[in-house]
C-alpha positions in Angstrom: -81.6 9.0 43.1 -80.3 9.3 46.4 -81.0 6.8 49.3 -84.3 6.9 51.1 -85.7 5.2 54.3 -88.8 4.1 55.0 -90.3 4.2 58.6 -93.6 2.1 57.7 -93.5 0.3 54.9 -90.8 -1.5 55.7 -92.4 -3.0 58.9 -94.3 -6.3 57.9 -96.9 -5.8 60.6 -97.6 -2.1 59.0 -97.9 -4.0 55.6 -100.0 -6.7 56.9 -102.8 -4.4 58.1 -102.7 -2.6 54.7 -103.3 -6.0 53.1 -102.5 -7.8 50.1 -105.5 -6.2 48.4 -103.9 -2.8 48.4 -100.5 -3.6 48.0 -101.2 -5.3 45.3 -103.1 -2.6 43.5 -100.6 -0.4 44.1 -97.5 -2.3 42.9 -99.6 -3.3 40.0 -98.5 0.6 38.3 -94.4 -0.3 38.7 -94.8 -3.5 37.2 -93.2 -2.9 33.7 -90.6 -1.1 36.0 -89.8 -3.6 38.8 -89.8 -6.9 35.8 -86.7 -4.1 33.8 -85.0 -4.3 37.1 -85.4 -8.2 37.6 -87.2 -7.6 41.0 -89.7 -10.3 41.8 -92.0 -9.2 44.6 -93.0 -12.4 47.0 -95.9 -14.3 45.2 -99.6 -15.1 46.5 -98.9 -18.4 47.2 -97.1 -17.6 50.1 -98.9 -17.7 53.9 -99.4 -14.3 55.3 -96.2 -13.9 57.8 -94.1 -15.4 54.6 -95.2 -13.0 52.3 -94.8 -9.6 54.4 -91.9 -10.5 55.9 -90.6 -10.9 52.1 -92.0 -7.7 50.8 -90.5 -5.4 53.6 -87.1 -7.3 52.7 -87.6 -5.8 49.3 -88.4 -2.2 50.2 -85.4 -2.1 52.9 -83.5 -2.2 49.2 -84.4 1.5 48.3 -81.3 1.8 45.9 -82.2 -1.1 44.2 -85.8 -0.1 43.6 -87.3 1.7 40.4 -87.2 5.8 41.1 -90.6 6.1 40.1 -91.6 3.4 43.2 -88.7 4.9 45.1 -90.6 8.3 44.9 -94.2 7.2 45.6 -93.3 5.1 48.7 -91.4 7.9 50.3 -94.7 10.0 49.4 -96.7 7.7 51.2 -94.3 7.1 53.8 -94.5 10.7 55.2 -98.1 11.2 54.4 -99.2 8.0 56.4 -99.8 9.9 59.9 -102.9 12.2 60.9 -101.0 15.5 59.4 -100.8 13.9 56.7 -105.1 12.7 56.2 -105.8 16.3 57.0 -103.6 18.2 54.3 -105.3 15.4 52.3 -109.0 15.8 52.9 -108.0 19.8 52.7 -106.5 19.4 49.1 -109.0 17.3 47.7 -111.9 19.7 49.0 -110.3 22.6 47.4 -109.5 21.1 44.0 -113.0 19.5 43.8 -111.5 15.6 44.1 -113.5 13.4 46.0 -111.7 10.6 48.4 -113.4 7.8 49.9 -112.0 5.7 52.6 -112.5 2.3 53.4 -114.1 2.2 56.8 -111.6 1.6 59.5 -108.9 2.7 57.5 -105.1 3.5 58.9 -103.6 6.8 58.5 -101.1 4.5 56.2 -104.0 2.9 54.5 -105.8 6.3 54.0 -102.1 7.6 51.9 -102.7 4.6 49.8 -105.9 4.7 48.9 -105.7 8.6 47.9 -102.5 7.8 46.0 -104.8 5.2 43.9 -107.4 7.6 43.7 -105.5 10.9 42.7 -101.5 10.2 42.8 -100.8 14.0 41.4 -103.2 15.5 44.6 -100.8 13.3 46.9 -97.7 14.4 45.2 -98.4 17.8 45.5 -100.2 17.6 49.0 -96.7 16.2 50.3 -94.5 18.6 48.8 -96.5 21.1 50.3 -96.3 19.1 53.2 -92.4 19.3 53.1 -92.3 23.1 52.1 -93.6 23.6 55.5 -90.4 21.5 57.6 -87.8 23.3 56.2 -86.2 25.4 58.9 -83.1 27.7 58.0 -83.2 30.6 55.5 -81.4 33.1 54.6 -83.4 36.8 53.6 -82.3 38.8 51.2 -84.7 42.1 51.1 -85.5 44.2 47.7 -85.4 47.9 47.0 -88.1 49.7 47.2 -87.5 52.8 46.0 -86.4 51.3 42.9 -90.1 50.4 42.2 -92.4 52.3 44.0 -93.1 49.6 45.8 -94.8 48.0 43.2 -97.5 45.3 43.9 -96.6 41.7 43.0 -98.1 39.2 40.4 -97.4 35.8 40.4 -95.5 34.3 37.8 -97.1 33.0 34.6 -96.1 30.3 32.9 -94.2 31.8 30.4 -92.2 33.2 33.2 -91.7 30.2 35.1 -90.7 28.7 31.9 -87.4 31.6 31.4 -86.8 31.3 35.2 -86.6 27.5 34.6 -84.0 27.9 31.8 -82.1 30.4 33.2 -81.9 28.4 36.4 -80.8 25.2 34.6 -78.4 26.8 32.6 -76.3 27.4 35.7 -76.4 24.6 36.8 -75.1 22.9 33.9 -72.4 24.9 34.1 -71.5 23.7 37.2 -72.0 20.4 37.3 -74.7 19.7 37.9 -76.7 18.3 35.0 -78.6 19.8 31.7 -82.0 19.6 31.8 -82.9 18.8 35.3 -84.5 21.8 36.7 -88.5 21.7 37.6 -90.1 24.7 39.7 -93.5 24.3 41.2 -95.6 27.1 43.1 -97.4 27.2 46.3 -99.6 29.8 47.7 -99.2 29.5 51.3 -100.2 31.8 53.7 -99.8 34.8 52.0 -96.6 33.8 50.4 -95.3 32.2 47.2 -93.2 29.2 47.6 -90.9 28.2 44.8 -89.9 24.5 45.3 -86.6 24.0 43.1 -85.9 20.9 42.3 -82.3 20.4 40.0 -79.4 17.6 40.1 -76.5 17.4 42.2 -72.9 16.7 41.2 -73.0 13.2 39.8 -72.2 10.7 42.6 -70.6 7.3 42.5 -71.4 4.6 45.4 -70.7 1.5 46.2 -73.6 -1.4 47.0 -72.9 -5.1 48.3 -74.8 -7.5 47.4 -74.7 -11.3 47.7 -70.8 -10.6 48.3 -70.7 -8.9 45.0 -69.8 -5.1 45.2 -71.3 -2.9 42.5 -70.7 0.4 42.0 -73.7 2.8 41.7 -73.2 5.9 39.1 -76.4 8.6 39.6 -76.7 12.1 39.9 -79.3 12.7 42.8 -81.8 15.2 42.9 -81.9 18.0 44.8 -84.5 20.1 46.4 -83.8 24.3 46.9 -86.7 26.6 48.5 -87.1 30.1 47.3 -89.9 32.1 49.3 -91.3 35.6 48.5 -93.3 37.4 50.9 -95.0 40.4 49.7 -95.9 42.0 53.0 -91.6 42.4 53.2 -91.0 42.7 49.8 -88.4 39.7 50.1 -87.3 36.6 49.7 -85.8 34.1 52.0 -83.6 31.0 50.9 -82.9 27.6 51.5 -79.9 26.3 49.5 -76.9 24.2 50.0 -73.8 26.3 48.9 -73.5 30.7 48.5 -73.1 29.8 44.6 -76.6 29.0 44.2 -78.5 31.6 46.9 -76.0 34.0 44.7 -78.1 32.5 41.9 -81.3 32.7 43.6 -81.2 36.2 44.6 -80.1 37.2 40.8 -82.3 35.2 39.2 -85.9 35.5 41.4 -84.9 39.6 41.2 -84.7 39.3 37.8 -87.8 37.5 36.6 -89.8 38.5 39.6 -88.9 42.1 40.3 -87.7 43.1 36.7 -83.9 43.5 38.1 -80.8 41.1 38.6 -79.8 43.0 41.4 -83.2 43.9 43.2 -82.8 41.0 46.2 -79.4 42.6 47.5 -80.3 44.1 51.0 -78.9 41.5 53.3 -79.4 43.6 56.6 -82.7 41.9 57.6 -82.0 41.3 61.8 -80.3 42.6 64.6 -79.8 41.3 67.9 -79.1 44.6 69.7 -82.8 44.7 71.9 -80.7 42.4 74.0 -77.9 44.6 74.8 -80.5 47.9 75.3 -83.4 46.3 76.6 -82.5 43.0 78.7 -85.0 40.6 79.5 -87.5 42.9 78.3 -86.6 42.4 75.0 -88.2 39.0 75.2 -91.3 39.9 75.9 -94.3 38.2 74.2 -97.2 39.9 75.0 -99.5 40.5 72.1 -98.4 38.1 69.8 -100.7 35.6 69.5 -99.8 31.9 70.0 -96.3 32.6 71.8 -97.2 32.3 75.4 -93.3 32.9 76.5 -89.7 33.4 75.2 -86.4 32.6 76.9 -82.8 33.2 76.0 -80.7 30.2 76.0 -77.3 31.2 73.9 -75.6 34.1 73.2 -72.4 34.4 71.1 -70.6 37.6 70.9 -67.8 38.1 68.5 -65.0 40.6 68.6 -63.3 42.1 65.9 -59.7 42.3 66.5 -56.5 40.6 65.9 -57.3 37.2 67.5 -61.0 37.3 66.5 -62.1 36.3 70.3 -65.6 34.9 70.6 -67.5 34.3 73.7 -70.3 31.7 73.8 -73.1 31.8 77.2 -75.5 28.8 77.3 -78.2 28.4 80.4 -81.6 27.4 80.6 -82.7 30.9 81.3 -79.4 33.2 80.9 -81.0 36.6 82.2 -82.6 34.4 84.7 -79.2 33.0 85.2 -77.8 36.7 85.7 -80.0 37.7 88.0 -79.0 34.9 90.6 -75.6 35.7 89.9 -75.0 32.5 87.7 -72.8 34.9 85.3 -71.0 37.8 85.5 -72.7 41.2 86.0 -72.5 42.3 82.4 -74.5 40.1 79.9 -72.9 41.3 76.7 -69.3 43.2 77.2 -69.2 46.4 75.5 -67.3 46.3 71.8 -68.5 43.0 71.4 -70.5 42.3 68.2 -73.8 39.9 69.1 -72.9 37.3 66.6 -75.9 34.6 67.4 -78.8 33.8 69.9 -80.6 30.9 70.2 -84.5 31.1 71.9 -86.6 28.8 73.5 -90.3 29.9 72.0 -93.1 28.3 74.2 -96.2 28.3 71.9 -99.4 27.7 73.5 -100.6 24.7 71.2 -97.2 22.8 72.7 -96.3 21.4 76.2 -93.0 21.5 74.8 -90.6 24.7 73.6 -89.4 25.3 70.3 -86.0 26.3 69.3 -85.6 29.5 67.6 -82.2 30.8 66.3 -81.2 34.3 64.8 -77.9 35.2 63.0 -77.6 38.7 62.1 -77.6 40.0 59.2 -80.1 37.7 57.6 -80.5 34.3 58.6 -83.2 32.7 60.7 -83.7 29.3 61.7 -86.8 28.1 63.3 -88.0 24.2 65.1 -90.8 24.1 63.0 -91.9 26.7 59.9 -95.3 26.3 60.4 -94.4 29.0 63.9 -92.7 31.8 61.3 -95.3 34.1 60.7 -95.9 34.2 64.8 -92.2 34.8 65.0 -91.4 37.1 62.7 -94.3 39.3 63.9 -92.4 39.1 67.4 -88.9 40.1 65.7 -90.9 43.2 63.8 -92.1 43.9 67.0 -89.4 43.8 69.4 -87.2 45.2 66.9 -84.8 42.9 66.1 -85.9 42.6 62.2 -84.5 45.8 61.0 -87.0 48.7 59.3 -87.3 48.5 55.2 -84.2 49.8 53.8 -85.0 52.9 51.6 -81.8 52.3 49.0 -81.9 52.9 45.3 -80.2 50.6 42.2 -77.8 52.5 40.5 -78.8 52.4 36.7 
């Protein structure tokens, strides 16, 4: 698997107020793996300091490391802060699991314990958890007309199943390993969110150790992120290279809509409110949770011989316009608006968080958690486009 870093427990003064107790418990379930690997974790005989100073020496060896521990640490690792205890005290109340803390407990202590207690309500609760960071998709809208806008049903699981092979077909084709897909399903907000998880082109590193240089041979895994929102009738994507959104787009369309070529509309946004309407086009008013919204970049692209672009950055650039900061015309005429990037100040946050919009289709937000507050803003200020009305040929 691919390299992994740990923020806590590789800190002995993090692993000292879990305690040995624990730990101990914990390691206990890799203990077939870690003797297969020759690891020997530090031994109780050792005084405190000794013996967590050890043990985070260990675990800043990741590579070295059984996946399986790999895997569960970085788990626990991300779930260890107060984000994570609530997403864990919400999952366990909806799937009927009881958790019970030790008094006093760390938010690092609580991940632990509710790993011990229910390792598959962890696993999913952080993947979920993870769903919800990813920033950049791209949107690829479906035809209605085709179906009468048909209502949606989730997936069964003989569905999943044929989306799964058909998914890991292609990417044994390319590369990438047989029999490595997995798809799993989350409901969230409205929305279904397909985390695809497959292998990468197989990958050859080097590791020194003790002077001695090894070389590494492993195919990593990767994670893709397919989401379908039925209020648009489309999905948006997050995937390394065009070959596999390509995929995406055939494939969900396919199993999900009944038609290879159903997710094909790529005209979601448009960035022309700021050439027509100005500042106003930024205004926020009515949208719950955005207090405020400033333009900070603009990139206009021309289409002619020596494909000129011009790129405008300023705290506030219609702000900076109106002092004269930049010449009188904002966006010069023939110019395509290629990109802006926002500053969205929330009213939860002290802070701003970036917002960024590509035409035709892609979106990238600071944090995912805002998107339903900003795509309600887009729909409203009319830069996401009106459902395309277009028909699949036979």
């Amino acid at each position: 698997m691919a390299t992994i870093k740990l923020k806590r427990f590789t800190r002995p003064q993090i692993l000292k107020h879990i305690g040995r107790e624990l730990l101990g418990r914990f390691f206990a379930n890799f203990a077939r793996d870690l003797d297969s690997k020759n690891i020997k974790l530090p031994g109780p005989e050792l005084a405190d300091d000794e013996y967590f100073q050890s043990l985070a020496a260990v675990l800043m060896s990741p590579e070295g490391l059984p996946d399986g521990l790999n895997e569960a640490l970085f788990a626990l690792d991300e779930m260890g802060n107060a984000e994570g205890r609530e997403r864990l005290e919400r999952a366990a109340a909806a799937s009927g699991v009881a958790l019970e803390f030790a008094p006093d407990s760390s938010h690092a202590e609580i991940a632990l314990q509710a790993w011990l207690a229910a390792p598959g309500l962890l696993a999913r609760t952080h993947n979920e958890q993870r769903l919800r960071r990813l920033a950049s998709f791209q949107h690829a809208r479906g035809h209605l007309a085709n179906t009468g806008n048909a209502p949606f049903n989730a997936p069964d699981q003989a569905a999943l199943a044929a989306l799964t092979a058909a998914l890991d077909s292609w990417f044994a084709q390319h590369h990438r390993g047989q029999g490595t897909t997995r798809i799993e399903v989350y409901p969230i907000a409205g929305e279904f969110w397909f985390l695809v998880r497959h292998g990468g082109t197989y990958t050859r590193k080097s590791k020194i150790e003790k002077q001695k240089t090894e070389v590494l041979h492993f195919r990593p895994e990767r994670d893709d992120v397919v989401v379908y929102s039925p209020e648009h009738d489309e999905i948006r994507i997050n995937a390394r290279t065009k070959g596999e959104r390509e995929l995406y787009c055939e494939k969900f369309g396919l199993f999900l809509r009944g038609h290879g070529d159903y997710f094909s509309e790529r005209q979601t946004y448009t960035l022309e409110p700021l050439r027509t309407e100005g500042a106003d086009a930024l205004d926020a008013d009515g949208i719950e949770g955005i207090s405020r919204i400033t333009l900070r970049e603009i990139e206009v692209a021309w289409e002619n011989g020596p494909c000129e672009v011009l790129i405008r950055r300023a705290d506030d650039i219609f702000q900076s316009t109106a002092a004269g900061g930049l010449p009188e015309e904002l966006i010069p005429k023939g110019g395509r608006l290629a990109r802006a990037g926002f500053d969205f100040h929330f009213a939860d946050s002290a802070r701003p968080r970036p917002v960024q919009l590509r035409p035709p289709n892609i979106l990238k937000i600071g944090r995912h958690a805002d998107a339903r507050a900003v795509d309600r803003w887009l729909s409203k200020r009319g830069f996401r486009l009106p459902t395309a009305q277009l028909s699949l040929k036979p």
